[in-house]
N, C-alpha and C positions, 0 to 999 in steps of 0.2 A: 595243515588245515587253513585256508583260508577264510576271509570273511566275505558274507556275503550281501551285506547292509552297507550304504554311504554312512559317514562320519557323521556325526551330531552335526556339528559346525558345517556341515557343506548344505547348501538354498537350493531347496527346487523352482526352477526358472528363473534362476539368475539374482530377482531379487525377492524380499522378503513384503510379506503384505503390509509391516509396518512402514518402510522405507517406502513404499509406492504411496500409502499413506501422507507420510512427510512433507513428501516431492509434490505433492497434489497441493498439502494444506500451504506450502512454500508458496506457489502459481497464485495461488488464490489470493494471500498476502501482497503478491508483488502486482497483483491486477488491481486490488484493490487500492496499496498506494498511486497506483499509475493517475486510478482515475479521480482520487484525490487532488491530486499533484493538477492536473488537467481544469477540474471546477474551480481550486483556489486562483490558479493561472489567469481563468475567464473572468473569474468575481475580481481579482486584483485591477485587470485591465477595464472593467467599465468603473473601477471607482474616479471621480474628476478630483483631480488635485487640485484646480483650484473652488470647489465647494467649501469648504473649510474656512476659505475667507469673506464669502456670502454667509454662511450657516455661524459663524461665532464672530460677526461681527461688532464693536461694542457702538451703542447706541448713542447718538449724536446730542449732545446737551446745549442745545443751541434756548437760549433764554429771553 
């Protein structure tokens, strides 16, 4: 007598709707760090380093 049904454990189509899930929500995280990564990149490079020494200047006591 054989069996005529696949094994619990064996996936139809390879993979599992969770896993395609994962993989999905995975992409989505890694685009979203990217474009993170990208706007701090842009906001970093217009900050002027020398602002800092205009903006907290200490104020001239001349009497």
């Amino acid at each position: 007598m054989q069996l005529k049904s696949k094994p619990a454990t064996a996936i139809t189509g390879g993979e599992s709707a969770y896993t395609r899930e994962r993989k999905t929500h995975a992409l989505v995280l890694e685009t979203a760090d990217a474009l993170r990564e990208e706007q701090r990149r842009a906001d970093f490079a217009s900050i002027d380093s020398k602002a800092s020494k205009w903006r907290y200047s200490v104020p001239s006591t001349k009497a």
